[in-house]
Structure formats: structure tokens, C-alpha cells
C-alpha atoms as an extended CHARMM CRD file, in Angstrom:
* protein
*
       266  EXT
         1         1  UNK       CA              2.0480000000      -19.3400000000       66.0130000000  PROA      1               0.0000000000
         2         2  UNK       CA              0.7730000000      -16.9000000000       68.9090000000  PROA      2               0.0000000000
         3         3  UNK       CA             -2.3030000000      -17.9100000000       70.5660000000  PROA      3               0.0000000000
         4         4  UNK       CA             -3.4610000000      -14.1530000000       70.5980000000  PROA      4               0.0000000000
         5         5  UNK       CA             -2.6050000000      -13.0640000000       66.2010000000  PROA      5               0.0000000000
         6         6  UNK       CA             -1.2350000000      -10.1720000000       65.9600000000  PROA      6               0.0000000000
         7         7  UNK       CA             -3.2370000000       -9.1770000000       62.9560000000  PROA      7               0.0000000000
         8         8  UNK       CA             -0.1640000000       -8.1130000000       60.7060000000  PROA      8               0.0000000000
         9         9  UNK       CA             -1.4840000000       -9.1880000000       57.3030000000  PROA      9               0.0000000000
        10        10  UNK       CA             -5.1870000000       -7.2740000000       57.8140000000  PROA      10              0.0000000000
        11        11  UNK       CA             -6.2480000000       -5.7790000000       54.8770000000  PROA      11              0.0000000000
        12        12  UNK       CA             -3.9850000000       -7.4770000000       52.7540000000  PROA      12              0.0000000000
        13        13  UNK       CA             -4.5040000000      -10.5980000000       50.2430000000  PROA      13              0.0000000000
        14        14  UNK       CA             -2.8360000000      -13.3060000000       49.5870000000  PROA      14              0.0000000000
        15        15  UNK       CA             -3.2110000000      -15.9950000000       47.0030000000  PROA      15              0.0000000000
        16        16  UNK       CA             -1.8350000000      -19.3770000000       48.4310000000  PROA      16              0.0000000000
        17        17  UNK       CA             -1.2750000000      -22.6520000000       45.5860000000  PROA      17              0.0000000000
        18        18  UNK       CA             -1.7600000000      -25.6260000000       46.6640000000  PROA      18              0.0000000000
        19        19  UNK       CA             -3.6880000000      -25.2730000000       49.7280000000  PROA      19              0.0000000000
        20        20  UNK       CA             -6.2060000000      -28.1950000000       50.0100000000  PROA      20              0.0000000000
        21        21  UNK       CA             -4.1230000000      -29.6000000000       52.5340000000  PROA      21              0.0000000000
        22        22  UNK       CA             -0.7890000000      -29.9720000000       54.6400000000  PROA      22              0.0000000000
        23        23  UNK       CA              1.1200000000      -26.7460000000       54.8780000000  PROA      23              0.0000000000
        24        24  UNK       CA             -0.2710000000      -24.9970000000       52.6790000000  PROA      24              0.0000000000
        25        25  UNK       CA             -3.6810000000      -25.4790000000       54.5040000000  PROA      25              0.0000000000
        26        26  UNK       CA             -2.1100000000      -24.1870000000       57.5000000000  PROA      26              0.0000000000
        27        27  UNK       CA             -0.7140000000      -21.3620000000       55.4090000000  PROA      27              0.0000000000
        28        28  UNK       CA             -4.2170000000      -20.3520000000       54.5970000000  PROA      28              0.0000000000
        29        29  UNK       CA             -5.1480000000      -20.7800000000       58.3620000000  PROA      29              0.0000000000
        30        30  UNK       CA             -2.2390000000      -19.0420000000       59.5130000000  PROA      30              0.0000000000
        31        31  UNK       CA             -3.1660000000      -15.6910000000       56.9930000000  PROA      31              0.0000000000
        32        32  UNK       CA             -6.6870000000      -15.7000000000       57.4220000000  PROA      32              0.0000000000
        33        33  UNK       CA             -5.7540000000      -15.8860000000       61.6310000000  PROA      33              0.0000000000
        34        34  UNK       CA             -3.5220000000      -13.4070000000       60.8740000000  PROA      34              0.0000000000
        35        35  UNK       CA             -6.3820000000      -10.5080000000       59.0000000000  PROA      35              0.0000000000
        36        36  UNK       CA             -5.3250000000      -11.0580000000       55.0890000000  PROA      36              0.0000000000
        37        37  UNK       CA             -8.2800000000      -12.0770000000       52.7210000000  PROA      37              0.0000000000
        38        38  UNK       CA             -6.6330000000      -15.1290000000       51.0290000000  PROA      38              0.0000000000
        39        39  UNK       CA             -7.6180000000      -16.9070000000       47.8550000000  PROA      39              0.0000000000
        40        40  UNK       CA             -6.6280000000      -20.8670000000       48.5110000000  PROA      40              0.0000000000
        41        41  UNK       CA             -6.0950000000      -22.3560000000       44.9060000000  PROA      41              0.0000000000
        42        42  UNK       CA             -5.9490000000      -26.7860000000       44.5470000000  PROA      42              0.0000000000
        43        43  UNK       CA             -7.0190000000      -29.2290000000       41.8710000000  PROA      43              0.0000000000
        44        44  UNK       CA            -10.1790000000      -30.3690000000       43.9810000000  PROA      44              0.0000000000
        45        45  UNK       CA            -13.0710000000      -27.8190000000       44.3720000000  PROA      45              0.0000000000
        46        46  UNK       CA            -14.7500000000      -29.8740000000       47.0450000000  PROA      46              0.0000000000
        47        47  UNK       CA            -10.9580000000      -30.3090000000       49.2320000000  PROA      47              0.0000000000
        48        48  UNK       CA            -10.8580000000      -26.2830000000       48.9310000000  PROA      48              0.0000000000
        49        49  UNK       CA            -14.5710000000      -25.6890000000       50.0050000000  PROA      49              0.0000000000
        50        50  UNK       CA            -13.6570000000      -27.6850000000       53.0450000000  PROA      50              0.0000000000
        51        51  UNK       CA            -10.7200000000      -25.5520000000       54.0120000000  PROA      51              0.0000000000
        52        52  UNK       CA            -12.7100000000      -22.6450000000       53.1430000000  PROA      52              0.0000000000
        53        53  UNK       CA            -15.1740000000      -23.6510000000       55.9210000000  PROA      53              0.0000000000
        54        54  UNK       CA            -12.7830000000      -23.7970000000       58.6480000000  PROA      54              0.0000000000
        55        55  UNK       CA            -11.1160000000      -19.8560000000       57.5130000000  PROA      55              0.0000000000
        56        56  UNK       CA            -11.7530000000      -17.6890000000       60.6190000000  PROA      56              0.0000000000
        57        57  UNK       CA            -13.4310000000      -15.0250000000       59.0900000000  PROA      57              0.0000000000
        58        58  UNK       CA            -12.0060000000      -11.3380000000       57.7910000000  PROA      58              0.0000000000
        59        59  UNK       CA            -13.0490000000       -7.7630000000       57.4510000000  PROA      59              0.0000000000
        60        60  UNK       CA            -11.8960000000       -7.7160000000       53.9950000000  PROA      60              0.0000000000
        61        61  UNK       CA            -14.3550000000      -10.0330000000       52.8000000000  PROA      61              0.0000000000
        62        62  UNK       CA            -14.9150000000      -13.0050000000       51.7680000000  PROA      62              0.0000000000
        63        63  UNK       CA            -12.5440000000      -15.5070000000       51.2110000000  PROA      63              0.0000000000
        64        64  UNK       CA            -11.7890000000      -16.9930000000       47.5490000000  PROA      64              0.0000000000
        65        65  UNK       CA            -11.7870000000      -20.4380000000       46.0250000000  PROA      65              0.0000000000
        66        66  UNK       CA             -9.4290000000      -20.2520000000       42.9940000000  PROA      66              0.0000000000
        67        67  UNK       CA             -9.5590000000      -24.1870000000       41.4130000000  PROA      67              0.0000000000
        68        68  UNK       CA             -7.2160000000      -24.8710000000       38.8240000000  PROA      68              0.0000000000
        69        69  UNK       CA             -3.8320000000      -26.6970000000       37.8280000000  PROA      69              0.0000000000
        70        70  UNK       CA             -0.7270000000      -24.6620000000       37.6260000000  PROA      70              0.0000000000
        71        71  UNK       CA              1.0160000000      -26.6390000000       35.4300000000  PROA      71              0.0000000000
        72        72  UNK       CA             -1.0400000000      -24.7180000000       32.4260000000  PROA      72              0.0000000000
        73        73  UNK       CA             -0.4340000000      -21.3110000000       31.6320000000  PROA      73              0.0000000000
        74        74  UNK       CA             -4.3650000000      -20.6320000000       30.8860000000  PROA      74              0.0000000000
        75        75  UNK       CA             -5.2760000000      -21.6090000000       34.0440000000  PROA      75              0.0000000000
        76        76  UNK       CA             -2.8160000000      -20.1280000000       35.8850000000  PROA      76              0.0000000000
        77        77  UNK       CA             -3.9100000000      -16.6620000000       34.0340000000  PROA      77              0.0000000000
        78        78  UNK       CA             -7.8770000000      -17.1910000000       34.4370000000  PROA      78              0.0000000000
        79        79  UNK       CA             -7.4060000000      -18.1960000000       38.3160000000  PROA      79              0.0000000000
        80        80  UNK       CA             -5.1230000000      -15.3670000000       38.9540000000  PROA      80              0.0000000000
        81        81  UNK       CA             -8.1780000000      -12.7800000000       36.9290000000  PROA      81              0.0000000000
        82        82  UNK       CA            -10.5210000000      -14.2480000000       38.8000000000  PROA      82              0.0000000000
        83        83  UNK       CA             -8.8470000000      -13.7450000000       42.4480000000  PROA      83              0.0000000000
        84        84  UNK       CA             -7.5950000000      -10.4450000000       41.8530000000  PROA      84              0.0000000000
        85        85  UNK       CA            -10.9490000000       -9.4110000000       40.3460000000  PROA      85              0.0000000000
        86        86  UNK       CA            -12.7740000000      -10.8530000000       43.8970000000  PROA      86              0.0000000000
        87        87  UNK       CA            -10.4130000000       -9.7400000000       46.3990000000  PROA      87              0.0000000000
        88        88  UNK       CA             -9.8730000000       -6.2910000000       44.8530000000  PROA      88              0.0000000000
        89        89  UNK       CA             -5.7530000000       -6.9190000000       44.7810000000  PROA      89              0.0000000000
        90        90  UNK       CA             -3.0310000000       -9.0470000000       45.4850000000  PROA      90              0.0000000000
        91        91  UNK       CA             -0.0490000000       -8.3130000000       48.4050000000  PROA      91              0.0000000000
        92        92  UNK       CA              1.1140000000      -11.6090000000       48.7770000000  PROA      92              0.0000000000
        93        93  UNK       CA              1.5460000000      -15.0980000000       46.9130000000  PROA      93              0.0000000000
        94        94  UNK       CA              2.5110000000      -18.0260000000       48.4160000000  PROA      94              0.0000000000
        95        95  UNK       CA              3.6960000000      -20.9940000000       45.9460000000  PROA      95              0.0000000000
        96        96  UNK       CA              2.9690000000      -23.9140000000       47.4470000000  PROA      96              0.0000000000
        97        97  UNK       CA              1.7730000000      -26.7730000000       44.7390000000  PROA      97              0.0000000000
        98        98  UNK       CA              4.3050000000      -29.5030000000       44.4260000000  PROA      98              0.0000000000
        99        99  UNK       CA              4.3350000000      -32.9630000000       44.3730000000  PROA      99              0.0000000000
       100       100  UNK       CA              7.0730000000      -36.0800000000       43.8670000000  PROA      100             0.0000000000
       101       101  UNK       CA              6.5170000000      -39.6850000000       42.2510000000  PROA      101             0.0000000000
       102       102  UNK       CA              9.1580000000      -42.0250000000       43.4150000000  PROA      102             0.0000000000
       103       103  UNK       CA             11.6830000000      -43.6910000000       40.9420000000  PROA      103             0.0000000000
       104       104  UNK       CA             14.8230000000      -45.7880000000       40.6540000000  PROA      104             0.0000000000
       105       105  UNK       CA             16.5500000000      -43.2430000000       38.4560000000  PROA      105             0.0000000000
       106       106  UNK       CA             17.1100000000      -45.7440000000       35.6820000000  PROA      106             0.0000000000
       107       107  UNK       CA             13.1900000000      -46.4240000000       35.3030000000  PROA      107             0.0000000000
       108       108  UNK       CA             12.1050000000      -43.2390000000       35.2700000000  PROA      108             0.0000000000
       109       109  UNK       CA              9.2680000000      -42.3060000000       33.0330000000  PROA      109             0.0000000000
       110       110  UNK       CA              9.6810000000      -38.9490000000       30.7260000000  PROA      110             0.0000000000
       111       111  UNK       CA              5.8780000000      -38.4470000000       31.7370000000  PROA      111             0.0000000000
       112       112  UNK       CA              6.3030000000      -38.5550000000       35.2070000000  PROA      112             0.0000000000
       113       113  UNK       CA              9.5650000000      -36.3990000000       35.2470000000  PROA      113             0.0000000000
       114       114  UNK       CA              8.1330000000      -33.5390000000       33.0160000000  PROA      114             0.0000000000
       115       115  UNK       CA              5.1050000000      -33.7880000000       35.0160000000  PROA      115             0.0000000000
       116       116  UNK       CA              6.9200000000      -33.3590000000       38.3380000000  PROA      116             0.0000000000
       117       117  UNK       CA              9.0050000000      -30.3690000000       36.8850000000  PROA      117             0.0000000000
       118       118  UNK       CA              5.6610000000      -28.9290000000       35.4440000000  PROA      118             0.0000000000
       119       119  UNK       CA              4.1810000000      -28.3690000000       38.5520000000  PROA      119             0.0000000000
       120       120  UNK       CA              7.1810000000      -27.6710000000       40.5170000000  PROA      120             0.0000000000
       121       121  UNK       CA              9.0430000000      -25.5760000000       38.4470000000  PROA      121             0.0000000000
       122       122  UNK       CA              6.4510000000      -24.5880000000       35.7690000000  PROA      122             0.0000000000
       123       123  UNK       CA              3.6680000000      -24.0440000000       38.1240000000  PROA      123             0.0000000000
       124       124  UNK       CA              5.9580000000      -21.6500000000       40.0300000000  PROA      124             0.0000000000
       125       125  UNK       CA              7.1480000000      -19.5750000000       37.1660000000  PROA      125             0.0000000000
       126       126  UNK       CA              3.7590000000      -19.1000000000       36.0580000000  PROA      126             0.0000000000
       127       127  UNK       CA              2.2690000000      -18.1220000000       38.9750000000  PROA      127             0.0000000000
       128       128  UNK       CA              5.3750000000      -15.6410000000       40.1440000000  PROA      128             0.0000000000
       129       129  UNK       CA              4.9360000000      -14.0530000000       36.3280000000  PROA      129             0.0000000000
       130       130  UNK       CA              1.7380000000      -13.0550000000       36.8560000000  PROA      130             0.0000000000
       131       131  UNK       CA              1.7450000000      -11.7370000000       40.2780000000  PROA      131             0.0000000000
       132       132  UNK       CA              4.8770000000      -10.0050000000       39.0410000000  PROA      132             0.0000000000
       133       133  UNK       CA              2.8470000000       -8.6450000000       35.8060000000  PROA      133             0.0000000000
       134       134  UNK       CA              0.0180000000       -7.4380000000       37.9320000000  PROA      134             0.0000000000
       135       135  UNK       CA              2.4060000000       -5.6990000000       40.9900000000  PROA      135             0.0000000000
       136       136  UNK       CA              4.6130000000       -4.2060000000       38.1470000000  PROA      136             0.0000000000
       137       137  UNK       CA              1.7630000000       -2.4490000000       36.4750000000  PROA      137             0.0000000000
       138       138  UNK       CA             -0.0960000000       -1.6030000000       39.9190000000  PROA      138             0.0000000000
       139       139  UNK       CA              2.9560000000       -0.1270000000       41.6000000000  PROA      139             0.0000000000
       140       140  UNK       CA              2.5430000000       -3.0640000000       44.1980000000  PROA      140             0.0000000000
       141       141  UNK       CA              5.6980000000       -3.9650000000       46.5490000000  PROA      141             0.0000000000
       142       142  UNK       CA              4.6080000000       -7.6970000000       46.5360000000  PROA      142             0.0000000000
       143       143  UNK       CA              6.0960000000      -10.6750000000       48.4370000000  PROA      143             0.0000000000
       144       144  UNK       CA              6.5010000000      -13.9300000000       46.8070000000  PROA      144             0.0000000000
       145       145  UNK       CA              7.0420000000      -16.9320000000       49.3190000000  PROA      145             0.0000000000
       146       146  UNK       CA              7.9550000000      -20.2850000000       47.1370000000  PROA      146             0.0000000000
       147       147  UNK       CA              7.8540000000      -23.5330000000       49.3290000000  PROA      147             0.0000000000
       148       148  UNK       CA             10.8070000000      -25.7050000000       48.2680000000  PROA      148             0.0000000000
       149       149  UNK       CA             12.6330000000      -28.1350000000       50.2450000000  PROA      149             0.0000000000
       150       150  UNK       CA             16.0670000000      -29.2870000000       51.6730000000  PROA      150             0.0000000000
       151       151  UNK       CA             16.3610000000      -31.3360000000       48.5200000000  PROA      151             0.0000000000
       152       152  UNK       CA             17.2180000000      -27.9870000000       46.8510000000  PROA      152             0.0000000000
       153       153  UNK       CA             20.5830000000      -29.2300000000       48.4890000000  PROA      153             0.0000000000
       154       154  UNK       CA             20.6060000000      -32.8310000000       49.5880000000  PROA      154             0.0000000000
       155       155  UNK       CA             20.1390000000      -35.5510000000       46.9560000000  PROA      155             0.0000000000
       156       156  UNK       CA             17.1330000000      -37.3680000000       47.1210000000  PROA      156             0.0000000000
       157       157  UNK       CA             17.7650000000      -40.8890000000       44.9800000000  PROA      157             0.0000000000
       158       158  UNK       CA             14.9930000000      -42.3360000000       43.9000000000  PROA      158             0.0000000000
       159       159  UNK       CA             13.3670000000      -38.5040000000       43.6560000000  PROA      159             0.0000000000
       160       160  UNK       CA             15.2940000000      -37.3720000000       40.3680000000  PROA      160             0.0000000000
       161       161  UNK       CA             12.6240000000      -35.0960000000       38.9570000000  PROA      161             0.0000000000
       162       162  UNK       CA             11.8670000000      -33.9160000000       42.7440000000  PROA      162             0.0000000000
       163       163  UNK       CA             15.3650000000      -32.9520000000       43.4730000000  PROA      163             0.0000000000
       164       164  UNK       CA             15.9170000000      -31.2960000000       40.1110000000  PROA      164             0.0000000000
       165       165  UNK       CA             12.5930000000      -29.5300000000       40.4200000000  PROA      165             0.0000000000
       166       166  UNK       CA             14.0050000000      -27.8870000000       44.0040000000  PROA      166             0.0000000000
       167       167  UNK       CA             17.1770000000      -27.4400000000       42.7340000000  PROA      167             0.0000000000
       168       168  UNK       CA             15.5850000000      -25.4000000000       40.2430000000  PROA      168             0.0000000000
       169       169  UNK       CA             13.2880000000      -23.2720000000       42.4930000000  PROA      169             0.0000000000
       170       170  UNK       CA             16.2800000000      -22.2580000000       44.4140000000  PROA      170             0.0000000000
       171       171  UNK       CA             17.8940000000      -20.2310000000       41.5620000000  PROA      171             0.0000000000
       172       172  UNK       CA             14.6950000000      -19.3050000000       40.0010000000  PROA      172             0.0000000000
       173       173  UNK       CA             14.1350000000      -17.4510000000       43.6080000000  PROA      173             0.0000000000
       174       174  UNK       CA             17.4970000000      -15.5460000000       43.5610000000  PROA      174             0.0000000000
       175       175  UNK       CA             16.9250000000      -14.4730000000       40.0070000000  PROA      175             0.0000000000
       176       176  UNK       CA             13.7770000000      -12.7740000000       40.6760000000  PROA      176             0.0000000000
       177       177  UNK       CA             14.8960000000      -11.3840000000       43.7580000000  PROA      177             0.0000000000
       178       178  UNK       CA             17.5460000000      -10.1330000000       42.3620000000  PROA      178             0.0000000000
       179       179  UNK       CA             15.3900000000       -8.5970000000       39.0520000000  PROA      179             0.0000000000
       180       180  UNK       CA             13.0520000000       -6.8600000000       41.1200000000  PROA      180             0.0000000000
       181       181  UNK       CA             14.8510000000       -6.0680000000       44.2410000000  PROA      181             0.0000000000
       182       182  UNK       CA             14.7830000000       -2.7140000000       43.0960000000  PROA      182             0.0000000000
       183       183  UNK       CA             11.1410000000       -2.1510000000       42.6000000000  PROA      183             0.0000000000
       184       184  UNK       CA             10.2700000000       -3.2000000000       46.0330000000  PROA      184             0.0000000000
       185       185  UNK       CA              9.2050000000       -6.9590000000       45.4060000000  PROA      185             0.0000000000
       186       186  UNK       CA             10.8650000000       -9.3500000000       47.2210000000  PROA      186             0.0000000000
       187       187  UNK       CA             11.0220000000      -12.9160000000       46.2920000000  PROA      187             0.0000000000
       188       188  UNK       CA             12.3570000000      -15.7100000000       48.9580000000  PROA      188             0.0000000000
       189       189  UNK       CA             11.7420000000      -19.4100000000       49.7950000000  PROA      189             0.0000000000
       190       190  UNK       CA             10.9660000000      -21.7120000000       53.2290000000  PROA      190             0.0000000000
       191       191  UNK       CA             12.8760000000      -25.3580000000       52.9970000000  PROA      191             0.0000000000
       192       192  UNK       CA             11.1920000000      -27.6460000000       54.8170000000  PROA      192             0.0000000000
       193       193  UNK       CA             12.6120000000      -30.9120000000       55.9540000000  PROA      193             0.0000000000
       194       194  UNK       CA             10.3060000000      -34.0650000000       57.0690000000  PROA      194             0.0000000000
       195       195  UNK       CA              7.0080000000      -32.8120000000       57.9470000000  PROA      195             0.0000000000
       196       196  UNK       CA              3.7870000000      -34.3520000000       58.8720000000  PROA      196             0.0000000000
       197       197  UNK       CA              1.5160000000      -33.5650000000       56.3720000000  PROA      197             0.0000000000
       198       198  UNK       CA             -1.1760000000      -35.8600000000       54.9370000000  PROA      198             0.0000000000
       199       199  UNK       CA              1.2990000000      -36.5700000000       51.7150000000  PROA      199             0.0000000000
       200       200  UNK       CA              3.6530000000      -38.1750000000       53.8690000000  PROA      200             0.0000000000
       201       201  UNK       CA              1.1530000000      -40.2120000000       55.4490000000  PROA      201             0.0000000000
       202       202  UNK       CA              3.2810000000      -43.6110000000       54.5230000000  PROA      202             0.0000000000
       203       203  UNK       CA              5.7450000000      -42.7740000000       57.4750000000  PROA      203             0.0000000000
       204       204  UNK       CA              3.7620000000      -40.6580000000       59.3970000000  PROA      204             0.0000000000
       205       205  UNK       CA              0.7540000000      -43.4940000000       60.1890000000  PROA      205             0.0000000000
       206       206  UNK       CA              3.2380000000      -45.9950000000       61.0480000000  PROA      206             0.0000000000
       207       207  UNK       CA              5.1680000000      -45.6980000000       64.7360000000  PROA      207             0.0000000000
       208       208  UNK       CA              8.1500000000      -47.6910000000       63.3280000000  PROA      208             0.0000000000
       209       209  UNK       CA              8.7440000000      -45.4840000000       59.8990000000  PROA      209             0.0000000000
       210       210  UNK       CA              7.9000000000      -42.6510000000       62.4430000000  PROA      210             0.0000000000
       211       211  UNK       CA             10.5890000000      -43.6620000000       64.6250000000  PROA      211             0.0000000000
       212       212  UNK       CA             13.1840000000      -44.1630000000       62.1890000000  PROA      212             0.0000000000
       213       213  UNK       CA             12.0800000000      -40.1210000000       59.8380000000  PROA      213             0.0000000000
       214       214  UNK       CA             12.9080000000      -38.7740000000       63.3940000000  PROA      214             0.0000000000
       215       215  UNK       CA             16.1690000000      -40.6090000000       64.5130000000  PROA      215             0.0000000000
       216       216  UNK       CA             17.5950000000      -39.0810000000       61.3680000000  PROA      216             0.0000000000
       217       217  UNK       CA             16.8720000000      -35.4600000000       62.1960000000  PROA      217             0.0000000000
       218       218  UNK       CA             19.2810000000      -33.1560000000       65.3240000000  PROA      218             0.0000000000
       219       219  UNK       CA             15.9290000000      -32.2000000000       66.7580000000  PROA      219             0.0000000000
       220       220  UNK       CA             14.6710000000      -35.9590000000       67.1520000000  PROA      220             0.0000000000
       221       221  UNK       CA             11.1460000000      -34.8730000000       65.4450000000  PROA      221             0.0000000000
       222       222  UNK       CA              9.7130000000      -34.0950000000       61.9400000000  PROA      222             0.0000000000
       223       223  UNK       CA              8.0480000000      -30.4830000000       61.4880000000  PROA      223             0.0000000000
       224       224  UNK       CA              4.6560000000      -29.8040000000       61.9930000000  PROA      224             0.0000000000
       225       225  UNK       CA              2.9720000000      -27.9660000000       59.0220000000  PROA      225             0.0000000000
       226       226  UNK       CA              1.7720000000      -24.6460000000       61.0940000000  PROA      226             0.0000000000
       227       227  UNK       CA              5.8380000000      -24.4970000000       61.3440000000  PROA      227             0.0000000000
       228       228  UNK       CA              6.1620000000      -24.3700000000       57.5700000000  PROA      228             0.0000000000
       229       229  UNK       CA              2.9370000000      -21.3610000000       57.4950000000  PROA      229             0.0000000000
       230       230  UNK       CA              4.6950000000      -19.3740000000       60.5830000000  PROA      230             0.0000000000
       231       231  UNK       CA              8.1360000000      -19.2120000000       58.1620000000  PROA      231             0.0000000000
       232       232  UNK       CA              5.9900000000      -18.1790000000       55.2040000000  PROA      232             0.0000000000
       233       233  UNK       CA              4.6800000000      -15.9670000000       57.4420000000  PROA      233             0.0000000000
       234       234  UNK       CA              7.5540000000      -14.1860000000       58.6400000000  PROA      234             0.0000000000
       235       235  UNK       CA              9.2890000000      -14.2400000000       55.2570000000  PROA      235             0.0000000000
       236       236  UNK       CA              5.8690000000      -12.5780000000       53.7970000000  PROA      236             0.0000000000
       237       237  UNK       CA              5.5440000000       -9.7990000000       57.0340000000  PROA      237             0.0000000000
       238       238  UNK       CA              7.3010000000       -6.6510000000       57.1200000000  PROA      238             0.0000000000
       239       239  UNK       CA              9.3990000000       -7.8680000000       59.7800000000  PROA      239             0.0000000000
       240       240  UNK       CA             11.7580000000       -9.4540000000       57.0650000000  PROA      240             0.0000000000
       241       241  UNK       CA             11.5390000000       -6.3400000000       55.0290000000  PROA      241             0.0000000000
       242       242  UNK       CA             15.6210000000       -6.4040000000       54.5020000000  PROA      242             0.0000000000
       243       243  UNK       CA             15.0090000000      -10.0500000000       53.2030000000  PROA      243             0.0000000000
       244       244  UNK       CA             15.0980000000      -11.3620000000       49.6180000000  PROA      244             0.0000000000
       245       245  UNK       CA             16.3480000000      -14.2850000000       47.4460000000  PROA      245             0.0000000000
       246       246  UNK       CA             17.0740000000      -16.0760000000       50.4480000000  PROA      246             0.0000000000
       247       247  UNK       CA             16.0140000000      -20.0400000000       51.6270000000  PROA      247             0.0000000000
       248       248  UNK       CA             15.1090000000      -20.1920000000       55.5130000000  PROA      248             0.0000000000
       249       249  UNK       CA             15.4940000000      -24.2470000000       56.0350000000  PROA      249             0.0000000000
       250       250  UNK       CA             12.6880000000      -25.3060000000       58.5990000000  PROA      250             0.0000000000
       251       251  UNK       CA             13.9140000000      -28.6410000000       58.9630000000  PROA      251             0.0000000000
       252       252  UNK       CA             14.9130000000      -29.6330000000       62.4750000000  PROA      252             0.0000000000
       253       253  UNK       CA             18.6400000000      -29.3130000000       61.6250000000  PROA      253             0.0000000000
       254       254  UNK       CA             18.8270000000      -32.1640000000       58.8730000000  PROA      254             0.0000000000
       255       255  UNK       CA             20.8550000000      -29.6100000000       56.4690000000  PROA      255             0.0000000000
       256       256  UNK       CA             23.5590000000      -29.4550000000       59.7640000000  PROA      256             0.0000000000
       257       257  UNK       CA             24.6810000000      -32.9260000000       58.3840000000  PROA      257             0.0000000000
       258       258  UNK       CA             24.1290000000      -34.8320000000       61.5320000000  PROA      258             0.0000000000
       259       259  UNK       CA             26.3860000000      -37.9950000000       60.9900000000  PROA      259             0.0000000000
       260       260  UNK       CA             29.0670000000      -35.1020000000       62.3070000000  PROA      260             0.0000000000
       261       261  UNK       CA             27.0370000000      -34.6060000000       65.7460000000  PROA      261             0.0000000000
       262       262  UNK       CA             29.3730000000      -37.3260000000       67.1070000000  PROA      262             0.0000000000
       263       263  UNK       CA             33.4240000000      -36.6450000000       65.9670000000  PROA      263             0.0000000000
       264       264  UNK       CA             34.0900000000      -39.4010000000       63.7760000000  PROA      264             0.0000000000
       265       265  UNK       CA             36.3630000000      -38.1690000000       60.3000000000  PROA      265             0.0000000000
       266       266  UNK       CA             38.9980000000      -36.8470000000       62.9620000000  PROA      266             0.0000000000
């Protein structure tokens, strides 16, 4: 992102899932940076009160902790209430939450499968209902912004619930999209590849696992998160206004199928 923000979210708000950490802590750097009073929403109260410290600081007001699981609809509808209510409105709404729980497909527990796709898939439906509920009966042209992943389309073994969860997200964004295009509210999705980000700390901490995430990608690097926030950003900003139901892949070219870099079937 530009040194020198540009200021092209200011008097706008933005509620942002998932935002304790990784990208979608830089997402809620990146808006705040960027003039937009944003509501950052995570399990942990005392994760989000730490972000909340570091938030430059807005003319809007202040900004809002919104602590609660979006796996359950009650919560989702109470922290949604309760951010609208503080910040006065809601412009934009970034679905980050997600998570994965690694599997040999053939041992994979129900609970941890449903629990995957209740947060991932779930989660996301509830919160894009109720922003939709609230825009629809406010006359709001809201932006959704749902962070999936390029295992919306390559398998991830081992990841069954994960992959299914993304797979998912990626029609559930071109439905909406294309349910509301009409009214103005646009609904798209970022697709990151490997990023460092404290959930990925397993590779990330180690210089040989680091080594070998990166050999596999075009670019010879994984993504930083601010990467992931400046895509959310763009895809959020007016300057994607002609945008909607659409994945941008952030992900260093690993969706280019790079085995083909080098002519080999031919």
C-alpha cells in the first residue's frame, strides 16, 4: 500500500471478521489508514483490543470491537446490532473468519468437518445476510469482500472440509452478486495463495519449510498479508465499481500451474 493513503474509504465503515490477526489485521490497518471507521470482529476480546490499539485514528469516530463467533446466527445478529448501532452505518464488510484442521480424508471427524464448513461457509452466509438485510432496507450500495483461497480451485488433500468450504464460497459469491447486482451491491472475493500470516507459522518459522512453500510458487515467495488487505481494498473502492462476483487470486502465480513453466507434456 502507498506510503502517503489516499484516504478513499473516509467516512465510510466497514465491519471486518476475523481480524485479530494475519490479513485480516492488516485489513483493519489498511481501512482505518485508508479514513473508514471499521468494526474488527474475532473470538478473543483481549487479541481485538490489541489491534484496536495500533488503529491510526479516524474522524468518524471511534473504532469498534465486535467479539463474537460467526458460526451462530445469534451472534452474528447481536454483533452486527451492536456495530451498526456504534458506527452509525455500514458501507463495507469484509469476511474474513476461516480456519482449516488437517485430515487424511479417511479419518476425518464429522465434528471437525461441520465445524470447518460452519465457520467458512456458515459464518459467511450469515454475516453477508445481514449486511444484505440492513443495505436492502437502508437503500445502501454495499460491498461485500469474502476472503477465500486458491483451494476454491486446487485440491488440497488432507484439507477436505477446507477445500469444500472454498469451493463453496466461490459460488455462494456469484450468486449474490448476481441477486443484487441490480440494486447496487456488489459481492466479490480475494484468493490468496501461501501467505505469511501467524496461522501458517509451521512453515513460515522454519527456513527449510520456508524454502520449500516458495520453490513451489512462479514468483519464488509467499504473500505478505498487507497484499491480501490492498486486494480487499481495491475490490471494496470505487475504483472496481464495474466489478462483481468475481475471485482476484493474490497468490504469486500458483493458480498458473507452474510444473508447465518448463515445456515438458510436448
Amino acid at each position: 500500500m502507498s506510503t502517503n493513503p489516499s484516504k478513499r474509504f473516509k467516512g465510510q465503515n466497514v465491519l471486518i471478521t476475523g481480524a485479530s490477526q494475519g490479513i485480516g489485521e492488516a485489513a483493519a490497518q489498511y481501512f482505518a489508514k485508508e479514513g473508514a471507521r471499521v468494526a474488527i470482529n474475532g473470538r478473543k476480546e483481549d487479541k481485538l483490543r490489541a489491534v484496536l490499539e495500533t488503529l491510526p485514528k479516524v474522524e468518524a469516530g471511534e473504532h469498534v470491537i465486535a467479539t463474537g463467533d460467526i458460526s451462530h446466527e445469534e451472534t452474528v445478529q447481536k454483533l452486527f446490532k451492536e456495530s451498526i448501532e456504534a458506527m452509525g452505518s455500514l458501507d463495507v464488510l469484509i469476511c474474513n473468519a476461516g480456519y482449516q484442521i488437517p485430515s487424511p480424508s479417511e479419518d476425518v471427524k464429522l465434528a471437525d468437518f461441520e465445524g470447518v464448513l460452519s465457520v467458512n461457509v456458515t459464518g459467511v452466509m450469515l454475516c453477508c445476510r445481514e449486511a444484505l438485510r440492513y443495505w436492502l432496507k437502508h437503500g445502501v450500495k454495499g460491498r461485500v469482500v469474502v476472503n477465500s483461497s486458491v483451494h476454491q480451485l486446487i485440491p488440497k488433500p488432507h484439507y477436505l472440509g477446507y477445500s469444500a468450504s472454498k469451493g463453496a464460497v466461490d459460488n455462494m459469491v456469484r450468486t449474490l452478486a448476481l441477486e443484487y447486482a441490480s440494486r447496487g451491491i456488489r459481492v466479490n472475493a480475494v484468493a490468496p495463495g501461501a501467505i505469511v500470516t501467524p496461522i501458517n507459522d509451521s512453515w513460515v518459522k522454519d527456513p527449510e519449510q520456508y524454502k520449500a512453500v516458495a520453490s513451489h510458487i512462479p514468483m519464488k515467495r509467499p504473500g505478505e498479508s498487507q497484499e491480501i488487505a490492498d486486494a480487499m481494498g481495491f475490490l471494496a473502492s470505487e475504483e472496481s465499481s464495474y466489478i462483481t462476483g468475481q475471485t482476484l487470486y493474490v497468490d504469486g502465480g500458483l493458480t498458473l500451474f507452474g510444473d508447465f513453466e518448463k515445456n515438458w507434456s510436448s
